[in-house]
C-alpha positions in Angstrom: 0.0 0.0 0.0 1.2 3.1 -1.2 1.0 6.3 1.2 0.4 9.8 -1.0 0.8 12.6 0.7 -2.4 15.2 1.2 -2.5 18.7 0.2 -4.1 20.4 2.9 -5.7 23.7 2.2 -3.7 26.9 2.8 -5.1 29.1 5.2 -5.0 32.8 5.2 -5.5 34.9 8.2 -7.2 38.1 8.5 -6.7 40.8 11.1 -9.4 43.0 11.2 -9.6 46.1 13.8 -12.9 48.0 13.9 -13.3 52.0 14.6 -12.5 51.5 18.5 -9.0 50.0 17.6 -9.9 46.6 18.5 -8.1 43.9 16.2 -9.2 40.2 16.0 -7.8 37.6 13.7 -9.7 35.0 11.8 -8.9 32.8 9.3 -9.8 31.8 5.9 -9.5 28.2 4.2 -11.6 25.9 1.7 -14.8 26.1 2.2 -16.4 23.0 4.0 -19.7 21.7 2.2 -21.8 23.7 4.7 -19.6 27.0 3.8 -20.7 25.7 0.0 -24.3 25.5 0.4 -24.3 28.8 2.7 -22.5 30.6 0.1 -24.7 29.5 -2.9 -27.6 30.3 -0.6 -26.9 34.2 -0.2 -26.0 34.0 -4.2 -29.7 32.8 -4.5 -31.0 35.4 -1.8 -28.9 38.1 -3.3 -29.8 37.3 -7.1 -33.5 38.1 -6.5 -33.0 41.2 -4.4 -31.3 42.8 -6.6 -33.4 41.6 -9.1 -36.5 43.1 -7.6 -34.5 46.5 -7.6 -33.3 46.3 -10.9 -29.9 45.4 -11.1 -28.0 46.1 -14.3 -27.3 42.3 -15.1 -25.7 42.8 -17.7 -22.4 44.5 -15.7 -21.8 40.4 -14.9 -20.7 39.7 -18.3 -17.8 42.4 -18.0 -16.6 40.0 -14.9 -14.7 37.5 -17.0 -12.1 37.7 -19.2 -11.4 35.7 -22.6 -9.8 33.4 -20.7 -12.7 33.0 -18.7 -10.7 34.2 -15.7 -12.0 37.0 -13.2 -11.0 40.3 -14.4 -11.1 42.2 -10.2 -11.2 45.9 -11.7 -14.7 45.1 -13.4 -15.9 42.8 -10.5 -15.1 45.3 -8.2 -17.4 47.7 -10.3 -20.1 45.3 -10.3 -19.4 44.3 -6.4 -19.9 48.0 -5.7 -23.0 48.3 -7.3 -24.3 45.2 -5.3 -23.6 46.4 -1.9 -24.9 49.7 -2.9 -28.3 48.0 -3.0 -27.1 45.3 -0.6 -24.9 46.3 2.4 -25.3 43.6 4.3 -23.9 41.0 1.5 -20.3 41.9 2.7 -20.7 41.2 6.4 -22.8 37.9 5.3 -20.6 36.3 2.5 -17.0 37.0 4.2 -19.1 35.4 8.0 -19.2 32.2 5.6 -15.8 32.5 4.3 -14.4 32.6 7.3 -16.2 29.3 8.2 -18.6 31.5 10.8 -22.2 29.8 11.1 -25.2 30.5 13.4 -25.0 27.2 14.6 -21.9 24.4 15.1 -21.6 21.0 13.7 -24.0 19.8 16.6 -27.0 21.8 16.2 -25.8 24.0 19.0 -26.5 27.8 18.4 -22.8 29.7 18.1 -23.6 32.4 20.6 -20.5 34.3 19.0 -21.9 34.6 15.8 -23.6 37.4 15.9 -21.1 39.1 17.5 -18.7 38.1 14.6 -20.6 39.2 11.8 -21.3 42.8 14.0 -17.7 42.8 14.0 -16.9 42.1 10.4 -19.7 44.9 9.4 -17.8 47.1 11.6 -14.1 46.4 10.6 -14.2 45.6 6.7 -14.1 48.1 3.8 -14.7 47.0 0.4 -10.6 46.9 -0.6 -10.3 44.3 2.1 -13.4 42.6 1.2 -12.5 42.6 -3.0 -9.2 40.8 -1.2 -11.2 38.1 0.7 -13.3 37.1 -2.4 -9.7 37.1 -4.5 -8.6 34.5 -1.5 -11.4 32.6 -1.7 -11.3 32.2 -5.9 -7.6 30.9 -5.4 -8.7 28.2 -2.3 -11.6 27.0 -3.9 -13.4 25.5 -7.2 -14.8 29.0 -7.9 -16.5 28.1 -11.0 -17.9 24.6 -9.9 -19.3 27.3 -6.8 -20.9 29.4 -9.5 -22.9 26.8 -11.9 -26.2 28.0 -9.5 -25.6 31.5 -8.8 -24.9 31.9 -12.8 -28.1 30.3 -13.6 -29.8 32.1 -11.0 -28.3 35.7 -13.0 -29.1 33.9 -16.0 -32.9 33.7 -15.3 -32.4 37.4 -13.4 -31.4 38.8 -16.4 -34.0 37.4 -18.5 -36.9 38.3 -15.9 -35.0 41.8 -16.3 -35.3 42.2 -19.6 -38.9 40.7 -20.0 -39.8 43.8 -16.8 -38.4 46.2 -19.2 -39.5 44.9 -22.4 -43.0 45.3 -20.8 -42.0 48.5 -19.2 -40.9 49.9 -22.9 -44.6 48.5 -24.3 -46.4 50.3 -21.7 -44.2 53.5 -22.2 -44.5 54.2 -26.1 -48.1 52.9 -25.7 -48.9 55.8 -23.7 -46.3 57.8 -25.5 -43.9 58.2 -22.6 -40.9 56.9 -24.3 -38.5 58.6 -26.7 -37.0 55.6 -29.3 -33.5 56.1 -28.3 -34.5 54.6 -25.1 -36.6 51.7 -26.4 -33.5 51.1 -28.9 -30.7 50.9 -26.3 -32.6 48.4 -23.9 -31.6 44.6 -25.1 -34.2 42.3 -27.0 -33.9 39.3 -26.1 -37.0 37.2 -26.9 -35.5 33.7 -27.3 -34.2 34.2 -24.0 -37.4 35.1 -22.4 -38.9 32.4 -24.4 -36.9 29.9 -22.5 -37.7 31.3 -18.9 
């Protein structure tokens, strides 16, 4: 029997200090399977917020490169817009990248949790947060990750579109709408067709 050595997940850790000067530490690794289905969970939650506010989903597409790879500076403009309409995605998301949860692997409520993410909310600008999300894209299968939350933009976008398809209609039927407008908004119908 052959023995083969493990890699083990590098971990990264964090100090944070909030606006009364105290620091904590945490640390980042992998996420676990619970730190998965959290994390696909707010990309669900968060995907039909900002839906229902009207989120410019088209901004996503700008995210990756030729390569497919993450291109940061136009994440971090689409990020931005997010949190604009969504603070509280940033305190949540890096809470589940750091491997915080409301309750432990017994059931047992983490009476530090709350705490935690107060904390976070407290101590993280968007630079550091931009950073965390860059840590966790290099510590775990990012892409696999993202099959649901990009179908979930996927059918965003196309409930988008369809809202302003409709809105468009009901403008330039009641003569509201200047052509310009109703020419620069996409036209999609195949994809609406399919949601």
């Amino acid at each position: 029997m052959t023995s083969q050595a493990v890699a083990l997940p590098e971990i990264k850790t964090w100090e944070l200090r909030d606006k009364t000067g105290q620091i904590r530490t945490f640390e980042q690794t992998e996420l676990s399977i619970e730190g998965e289905v959290r994390l696909v969970q707010l990309a669900g939650i968060t995907v039909r917020r900002l839906n229902d506010q009207g989120f410019p989903w088209e901004e996503v597409a700008k995210v990756f490169d030729e390569n497919n790879t993450i291109d940061w500076v136009a994440a971090s403009d689409v990020l931005m817009l997010a949190i604009a309409e969504m603070p509280e995605i940033v305190s949540e998301s890096t809470a589940i990248l750091f491997g915080l949860y409301p309750v432990d692997d017994n059931g047992i409520r983490n009476k530090e949790y709350d705490t935690d993410k107060k904390f976070i909310r407290q101590a993280l600008n968007f630079t550091r947060w931009v950073d965390i999300l860059t840590v966790f894209t290099e510590q775990n299968d990012y892409q696999r990750l993202a099959r649901p939350f990009s179908l979930a933009v996927t059918k965003a976008m196309n409930a988008g579109w369809t809202i302003a398809a409709q809105q468009q209609a009901r403008e330039k039927a009641s003569g509201l709408s200047s052509p310009e407008l109703i020419d620069s908004l996409p036209q999609d119908t195949e994809a609406q067709e399919e949601s």
